[in-house]
Phi, psi and omega in degrees: 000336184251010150330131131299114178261142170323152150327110150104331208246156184254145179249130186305157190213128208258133196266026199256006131314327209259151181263134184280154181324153168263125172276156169286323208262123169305118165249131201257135194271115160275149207243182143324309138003275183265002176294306173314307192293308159288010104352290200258025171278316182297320191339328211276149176309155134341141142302147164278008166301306218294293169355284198297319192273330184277337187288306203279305171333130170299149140348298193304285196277345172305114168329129154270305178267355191283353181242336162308326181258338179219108162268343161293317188263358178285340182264026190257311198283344170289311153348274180302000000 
């Protein structure tokens, strides 16, 4: 441990010790509940911005599934 490692150089650490991480983050089991609720967010239509812009976009690079399925963020990305 009072070794001094070279510049550049690593000291072995051993990880079957080390505790895994905890996450922050919640995970919610779906439900109807929450199945309805992004139900009904995808509801909303295209915009005719949002239209207009992907109709101006080349073929080649035009999104397909992203305005069919989120349609809310393609017209979030017209926004901006």
């Amino acid at each position: 441990m009072g070794k001094h490692l070279a510049q550049g150089a690593y000291r072995r650490v051993s990880l079957g010790k080390t505790p895994a991480p905890q996450s922050t983050h919640k995970v919610v089991p779906m439900t109807q509940e929450t199945s309805g609720k992004y139900a009904k967010q995808n509801a909303i239509d295209l915009s005719p911005a949002a239209s207009a812009w992907l109709t101006s976009l080349h073929e080649k690079v035009r999104p397909k599934h992203l305005p069919e399925q989120y349609p809310r963020i393609v017209n979030r990305m017209v926004e901006l």
